[in-house]
mmCIF file of the C-alpha atoms, coordinates in Angstrom:
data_MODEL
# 
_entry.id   MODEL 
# 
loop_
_atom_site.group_PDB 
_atom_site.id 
_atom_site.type_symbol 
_atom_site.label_atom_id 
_atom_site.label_alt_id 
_atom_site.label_comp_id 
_atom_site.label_asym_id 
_atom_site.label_entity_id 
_atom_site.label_seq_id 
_atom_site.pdbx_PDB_ins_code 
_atom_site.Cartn_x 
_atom_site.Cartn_y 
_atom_site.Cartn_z 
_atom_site.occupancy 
_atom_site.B_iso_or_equiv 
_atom_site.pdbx_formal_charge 
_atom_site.auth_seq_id 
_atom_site.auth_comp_id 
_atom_site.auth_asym_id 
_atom_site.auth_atom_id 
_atom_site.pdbx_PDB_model_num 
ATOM 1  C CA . UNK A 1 1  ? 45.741 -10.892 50.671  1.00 0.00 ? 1  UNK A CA 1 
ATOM 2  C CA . UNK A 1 2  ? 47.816 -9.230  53.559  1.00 0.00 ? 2  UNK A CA 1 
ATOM 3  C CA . UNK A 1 3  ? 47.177 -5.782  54.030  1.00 0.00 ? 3  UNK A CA 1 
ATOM 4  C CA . UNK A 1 4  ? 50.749 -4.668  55.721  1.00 0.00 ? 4  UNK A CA 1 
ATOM 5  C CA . UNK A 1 5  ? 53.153 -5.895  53.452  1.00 0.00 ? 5  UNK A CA 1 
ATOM 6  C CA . UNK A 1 6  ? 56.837 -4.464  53.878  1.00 0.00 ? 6  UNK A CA 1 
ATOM 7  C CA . UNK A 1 7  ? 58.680 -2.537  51.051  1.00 0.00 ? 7  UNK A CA 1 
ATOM 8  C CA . UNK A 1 8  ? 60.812 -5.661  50.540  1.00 0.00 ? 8  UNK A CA 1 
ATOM 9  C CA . UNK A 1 9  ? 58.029 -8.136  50.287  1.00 0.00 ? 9  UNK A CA 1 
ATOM 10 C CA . UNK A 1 10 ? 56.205 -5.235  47.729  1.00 0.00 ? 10 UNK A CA 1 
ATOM 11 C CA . UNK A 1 11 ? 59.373 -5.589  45.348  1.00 0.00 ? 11 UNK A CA 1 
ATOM 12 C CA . UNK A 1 12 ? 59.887 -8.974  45.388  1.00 0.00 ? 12 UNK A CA 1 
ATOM 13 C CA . UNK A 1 13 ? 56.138 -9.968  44.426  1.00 0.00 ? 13 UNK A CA 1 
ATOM 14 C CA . UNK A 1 14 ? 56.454 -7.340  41.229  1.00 0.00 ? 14 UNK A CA 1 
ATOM 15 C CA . UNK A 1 15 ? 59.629 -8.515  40.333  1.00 0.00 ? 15 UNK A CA 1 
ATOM 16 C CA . UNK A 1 16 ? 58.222 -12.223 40.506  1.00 0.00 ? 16 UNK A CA 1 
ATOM 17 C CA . UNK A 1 17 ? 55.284 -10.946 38.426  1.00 0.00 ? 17 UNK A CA 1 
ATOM 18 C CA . UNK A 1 18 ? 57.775 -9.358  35.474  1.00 0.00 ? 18 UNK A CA 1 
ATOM 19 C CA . UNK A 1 19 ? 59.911 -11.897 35.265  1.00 0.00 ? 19 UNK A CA 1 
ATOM 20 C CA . UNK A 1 20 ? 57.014 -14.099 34.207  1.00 0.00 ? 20 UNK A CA 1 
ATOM 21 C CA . UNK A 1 21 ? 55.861 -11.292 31.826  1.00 0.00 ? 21 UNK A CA 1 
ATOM 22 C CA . UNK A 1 22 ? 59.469 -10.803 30.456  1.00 0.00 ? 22 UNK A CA 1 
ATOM 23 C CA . UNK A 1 23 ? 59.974 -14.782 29.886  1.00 0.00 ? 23 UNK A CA 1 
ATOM 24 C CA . UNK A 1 24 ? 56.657 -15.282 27.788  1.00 0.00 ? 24 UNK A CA 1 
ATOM 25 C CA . UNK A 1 25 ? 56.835 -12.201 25.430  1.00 0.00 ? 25 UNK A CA 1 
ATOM 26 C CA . UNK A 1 26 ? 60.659 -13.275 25.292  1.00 0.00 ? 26 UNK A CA 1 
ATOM 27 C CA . UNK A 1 27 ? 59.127 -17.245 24.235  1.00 0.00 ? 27 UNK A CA 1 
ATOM 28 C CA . UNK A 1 28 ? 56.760 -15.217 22.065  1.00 0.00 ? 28 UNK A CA 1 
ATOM 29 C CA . UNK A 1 29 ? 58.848 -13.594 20.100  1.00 0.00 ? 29 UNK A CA 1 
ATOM 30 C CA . UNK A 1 30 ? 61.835 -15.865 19.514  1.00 0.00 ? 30 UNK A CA 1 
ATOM 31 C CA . UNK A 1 31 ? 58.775 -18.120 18.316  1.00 0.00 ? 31 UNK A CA 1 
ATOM 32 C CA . UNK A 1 32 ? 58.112 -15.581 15.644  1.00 0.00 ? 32 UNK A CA 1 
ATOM 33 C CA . UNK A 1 33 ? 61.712 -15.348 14.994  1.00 0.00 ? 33 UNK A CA 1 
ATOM 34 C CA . UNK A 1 34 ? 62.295 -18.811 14.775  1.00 0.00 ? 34 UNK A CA 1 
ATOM 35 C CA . UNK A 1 35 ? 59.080 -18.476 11.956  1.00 0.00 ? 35 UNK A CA 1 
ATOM 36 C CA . UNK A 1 36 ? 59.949 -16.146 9.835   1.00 0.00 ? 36 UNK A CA 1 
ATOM 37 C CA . UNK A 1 37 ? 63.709 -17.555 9.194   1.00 0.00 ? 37 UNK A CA 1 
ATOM 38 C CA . UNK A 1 38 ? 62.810 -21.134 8.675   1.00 0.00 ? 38 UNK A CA 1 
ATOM 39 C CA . UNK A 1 39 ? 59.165 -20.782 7.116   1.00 0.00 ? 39 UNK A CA 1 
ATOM 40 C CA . UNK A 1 40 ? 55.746 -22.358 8.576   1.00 0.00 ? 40 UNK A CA 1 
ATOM 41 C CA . UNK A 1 41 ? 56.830 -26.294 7.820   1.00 0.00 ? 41 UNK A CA 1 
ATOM 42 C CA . UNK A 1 42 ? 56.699 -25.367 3.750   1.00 0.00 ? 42 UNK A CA 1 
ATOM 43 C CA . UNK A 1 43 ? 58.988 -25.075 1.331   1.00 0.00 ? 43 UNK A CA 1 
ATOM 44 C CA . UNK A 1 44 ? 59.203 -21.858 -0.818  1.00 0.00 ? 44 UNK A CA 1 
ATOM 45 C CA . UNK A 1 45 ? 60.585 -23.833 -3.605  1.00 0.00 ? 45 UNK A CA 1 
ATOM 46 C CA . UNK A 1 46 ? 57.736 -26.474 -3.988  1.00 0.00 ? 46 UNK A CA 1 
ATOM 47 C CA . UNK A 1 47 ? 55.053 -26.023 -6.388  1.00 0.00 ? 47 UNK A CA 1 
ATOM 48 C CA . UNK A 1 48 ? 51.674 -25.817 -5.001  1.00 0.00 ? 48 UNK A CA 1 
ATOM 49 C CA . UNK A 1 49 ? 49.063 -28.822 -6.901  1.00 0.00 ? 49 UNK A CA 1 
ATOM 50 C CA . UNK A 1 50 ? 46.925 -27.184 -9.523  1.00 0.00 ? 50 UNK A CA 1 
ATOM 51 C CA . UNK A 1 51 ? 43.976 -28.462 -11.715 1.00 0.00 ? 51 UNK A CA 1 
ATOM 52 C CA . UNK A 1 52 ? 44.210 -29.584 -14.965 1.00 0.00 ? 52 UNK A CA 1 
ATOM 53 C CA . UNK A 1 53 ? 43.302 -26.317 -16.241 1.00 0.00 ? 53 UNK A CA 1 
ATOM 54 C CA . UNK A 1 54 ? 46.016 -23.878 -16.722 1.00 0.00 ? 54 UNK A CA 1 
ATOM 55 C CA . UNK A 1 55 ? 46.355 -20.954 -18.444 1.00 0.00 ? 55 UNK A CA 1 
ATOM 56 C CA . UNK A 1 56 ? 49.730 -21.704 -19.580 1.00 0.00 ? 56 UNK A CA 1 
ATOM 57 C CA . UNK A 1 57 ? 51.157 -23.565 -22.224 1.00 0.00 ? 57 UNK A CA 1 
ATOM 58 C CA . UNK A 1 58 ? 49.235 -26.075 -24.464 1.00 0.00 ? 58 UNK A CA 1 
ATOM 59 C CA . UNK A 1 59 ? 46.342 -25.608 -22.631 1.00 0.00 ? 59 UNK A CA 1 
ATOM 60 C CA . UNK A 1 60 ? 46.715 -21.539 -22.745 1.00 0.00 ? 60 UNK A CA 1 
ATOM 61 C CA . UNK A 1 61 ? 43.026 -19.785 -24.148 1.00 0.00 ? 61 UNK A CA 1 
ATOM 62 C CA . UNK A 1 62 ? 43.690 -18.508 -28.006 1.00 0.00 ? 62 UNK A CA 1 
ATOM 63 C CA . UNK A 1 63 ? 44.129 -15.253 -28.016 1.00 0.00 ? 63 UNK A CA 1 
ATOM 64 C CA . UNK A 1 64 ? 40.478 -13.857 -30.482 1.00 0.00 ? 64 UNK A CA 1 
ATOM 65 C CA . UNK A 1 65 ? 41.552 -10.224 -30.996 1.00 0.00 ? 65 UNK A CA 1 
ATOM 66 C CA . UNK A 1 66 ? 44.843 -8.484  -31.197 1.00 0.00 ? 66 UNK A CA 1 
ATOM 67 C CA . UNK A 1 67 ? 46.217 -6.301  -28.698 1.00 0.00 ? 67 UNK A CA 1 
ATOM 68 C CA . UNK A 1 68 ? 44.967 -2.569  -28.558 1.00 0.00 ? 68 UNK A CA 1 
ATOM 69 C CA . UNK A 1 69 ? 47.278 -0.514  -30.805 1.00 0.00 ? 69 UNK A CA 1 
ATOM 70 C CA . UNK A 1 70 ? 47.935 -2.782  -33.396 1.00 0.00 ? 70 UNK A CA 1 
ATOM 71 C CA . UNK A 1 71 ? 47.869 -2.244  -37.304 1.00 0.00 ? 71 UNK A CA 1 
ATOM 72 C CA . UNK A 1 72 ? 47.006 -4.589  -39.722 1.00 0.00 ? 72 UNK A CA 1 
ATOM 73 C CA . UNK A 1 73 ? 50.276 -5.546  -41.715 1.00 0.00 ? 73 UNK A CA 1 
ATOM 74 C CA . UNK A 1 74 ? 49.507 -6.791  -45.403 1.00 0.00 ? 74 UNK A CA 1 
ATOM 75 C CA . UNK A 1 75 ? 52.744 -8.432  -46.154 1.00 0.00 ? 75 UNK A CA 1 
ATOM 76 C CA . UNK A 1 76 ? 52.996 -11.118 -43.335 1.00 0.00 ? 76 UNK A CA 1 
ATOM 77 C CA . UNK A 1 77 ? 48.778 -11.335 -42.923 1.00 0.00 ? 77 UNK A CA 1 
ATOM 78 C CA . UNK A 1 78 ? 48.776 -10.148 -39.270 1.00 0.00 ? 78 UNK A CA 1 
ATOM 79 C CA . UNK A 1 79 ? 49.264 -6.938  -37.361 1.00 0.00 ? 79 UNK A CA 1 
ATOM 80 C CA . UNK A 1 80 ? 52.045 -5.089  -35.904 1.00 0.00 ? 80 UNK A CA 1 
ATOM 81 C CA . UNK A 1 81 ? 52.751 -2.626  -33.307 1.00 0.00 ? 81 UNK A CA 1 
ATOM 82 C CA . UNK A 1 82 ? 53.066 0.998   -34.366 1.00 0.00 ? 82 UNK A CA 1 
ATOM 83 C CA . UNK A 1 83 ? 56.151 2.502   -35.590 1.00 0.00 ? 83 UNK A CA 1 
ATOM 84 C CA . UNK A 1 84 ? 57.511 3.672   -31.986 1.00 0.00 ? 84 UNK A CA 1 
ATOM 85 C CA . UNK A 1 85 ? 57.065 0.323   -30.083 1.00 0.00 ? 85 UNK A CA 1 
ATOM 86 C CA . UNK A 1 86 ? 58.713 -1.950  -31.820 1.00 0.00 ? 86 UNK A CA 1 
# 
């Protein structure tokens, strides 16, 4: 590396050096731009594969106990909710 470089000479080798710093965070971040608006190749609207077991539907678990809060109800053999949340 020359030792005695001239004022001009100075400038122009830091300018070279930012411009090369400038034009990859500017790559970088329209990248990241470019990402966020159009997704990662997927489609927001597709539904991902699942197993045969669900938890929805037919194949749902019974539910074994009421929910908490509930009264027994005579007339209709069930339970209800109290007065104030129906």
């Amino acid at each position: 590396m020359p030792q005695n470089l001239s004022r001009d000479e100075e400038r122009r080798g830091t300018r070279n050096i930012m411009m090369w710093g400038v034009a990859i965070v500017a790559i970088v971040f329209v990248a990241l731009i470019a990402i966020f608006f159009f997704g990662a190749g997927g489609s927001s609207n597709t539904k991902p594969e699942t197993s045969g077991q669900e938890n929805y539907g037919t194949n749902a678990p019974l539910e074994t106990a009421p929910p908490a809060g509930t009264k027994n109800d005579e007339t209709n053999g069930g339970t209800k909710l109290p007065e104030g949340q129906q």
